[in-house]
N, C-alpha and C positions, 0 to 999 in steps of 0.2 A: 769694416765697411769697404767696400769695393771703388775701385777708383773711379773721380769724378773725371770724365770728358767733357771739356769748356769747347763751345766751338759757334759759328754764324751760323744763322739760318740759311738754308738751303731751299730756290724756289718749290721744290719737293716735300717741302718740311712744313711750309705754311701751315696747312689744314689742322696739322697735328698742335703744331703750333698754337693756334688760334684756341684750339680744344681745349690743350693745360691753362692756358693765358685766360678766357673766359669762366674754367670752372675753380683760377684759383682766387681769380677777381669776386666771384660768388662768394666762395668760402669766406673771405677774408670782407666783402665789404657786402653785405646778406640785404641791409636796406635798400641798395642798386638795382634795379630792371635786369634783370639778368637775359632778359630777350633783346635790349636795346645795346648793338655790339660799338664801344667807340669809335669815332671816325678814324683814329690810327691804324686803328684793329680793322677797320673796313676796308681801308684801302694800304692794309698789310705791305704787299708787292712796293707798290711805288713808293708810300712813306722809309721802308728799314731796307729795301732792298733796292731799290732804283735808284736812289739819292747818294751822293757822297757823304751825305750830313747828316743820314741814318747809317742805325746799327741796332741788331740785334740780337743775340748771343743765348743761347742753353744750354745746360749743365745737364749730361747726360751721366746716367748708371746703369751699368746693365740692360743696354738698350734702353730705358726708359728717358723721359725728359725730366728732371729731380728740381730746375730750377731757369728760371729767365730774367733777362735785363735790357734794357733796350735804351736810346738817344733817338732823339729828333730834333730839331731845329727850333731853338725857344720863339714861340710866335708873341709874348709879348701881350699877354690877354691878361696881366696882373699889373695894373696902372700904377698900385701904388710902390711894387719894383722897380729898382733901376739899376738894371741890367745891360750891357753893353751889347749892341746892336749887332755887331759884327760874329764870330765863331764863339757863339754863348748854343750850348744844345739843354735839352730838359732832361734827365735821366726817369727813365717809367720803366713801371713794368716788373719791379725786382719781386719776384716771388720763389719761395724753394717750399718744398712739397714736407707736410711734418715729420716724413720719415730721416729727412737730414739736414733737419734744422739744428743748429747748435753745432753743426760738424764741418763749420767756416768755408761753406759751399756759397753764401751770401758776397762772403769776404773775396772768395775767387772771382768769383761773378764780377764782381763791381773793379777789382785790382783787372781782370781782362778786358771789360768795357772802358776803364779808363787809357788801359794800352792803345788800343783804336782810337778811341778821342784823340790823345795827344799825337798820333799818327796823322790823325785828320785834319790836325791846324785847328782844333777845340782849344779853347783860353780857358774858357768858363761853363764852368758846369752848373746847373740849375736843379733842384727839384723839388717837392711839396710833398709832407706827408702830414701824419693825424697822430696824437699823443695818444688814442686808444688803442693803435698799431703796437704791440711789447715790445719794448729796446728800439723801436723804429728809430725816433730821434735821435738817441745814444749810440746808435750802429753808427748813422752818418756822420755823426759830428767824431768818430773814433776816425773814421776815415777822411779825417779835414773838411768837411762841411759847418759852416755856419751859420746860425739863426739870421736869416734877414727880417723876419717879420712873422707874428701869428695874431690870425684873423680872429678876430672876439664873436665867433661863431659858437654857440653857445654846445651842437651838435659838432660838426668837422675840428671845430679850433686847428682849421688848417698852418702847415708851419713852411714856411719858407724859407730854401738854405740854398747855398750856394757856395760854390770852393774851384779855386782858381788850377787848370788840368797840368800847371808845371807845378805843384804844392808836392 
């Protein structure tokens, strides 16, 4: 396997960006509107790259994009959290493409996005995933995430975890 380049998005890189990020969000979540782009994702530039309290990051191979991870600013739209107000970010966006999966490009990802968090004065990391995601939840909690909550949603059973950025 050819070496993985980890590195931020570059206002140059968006488009491309946007391309991997929406066709891996399809693949992986097919029930989604795949014409309807999230607001993160719509205003790409100013949420990951304007802000200090964004971050974005891709895992490059051979010229290609193999993998992405991203933070924003937890906004706090899960009431029944309690999450601290202050340098708390949401971690989105982790995707690596099947050809190098399994080959700890995920693990890079998130050990580089956490370098920048705790760079950034992040405390607390937040983020939500789905039990029908394989190893999703076992990936994070490997990497000090813990269960705060999952919603008795009988499709998402979304899962709520959270792991403190000096652990």
């Amino acid at each position: 396997m050819n070496a993985i380049d980890i590195r931020p998005v570059r206002s140059d890189q968006v488009a491309a960006t946007l391309d991997y990020v929406m066709a891996a969000r399809a693949s992986i979540f097919p029930q989604l509107d795949a014409t309807q782009v999230p607001h993160d994702l719509a205003r790409f530039a100013e949420v990951y790259l304007g802000s200090a309290q964004g971050c974005f990051l891709l895992a490059w191979q051979a010229g290609q994009i193999v993998g992405s991870i991203g933070y924003l600013p937890y906004d706090q739209r899960f009431n029944q959290l309690q999450l601290p107000l202050e340098a708390t970010v949401e971690v989105v966006r982790l995707f690596v493409s099947p050809s190098c999966r399994g080959a700890g490009v995920a693990k890079a990802l998130y050990a580089a996005l956490l370098a920048q968090a705790r760079a950034a004065g992040v405390r607390t990391l937040y983020l939500h995933t789905h039990p029908f995601l394989p190893g999703a939840i076992a990936f994070w909690q490997k990497q000090g995430f813990e269960v705060l909550d999952v919603e008795s949603d009988p499709i998402w059973q979304t899962t709520h975890m959270s792991c403190a950025a000096s652990s």
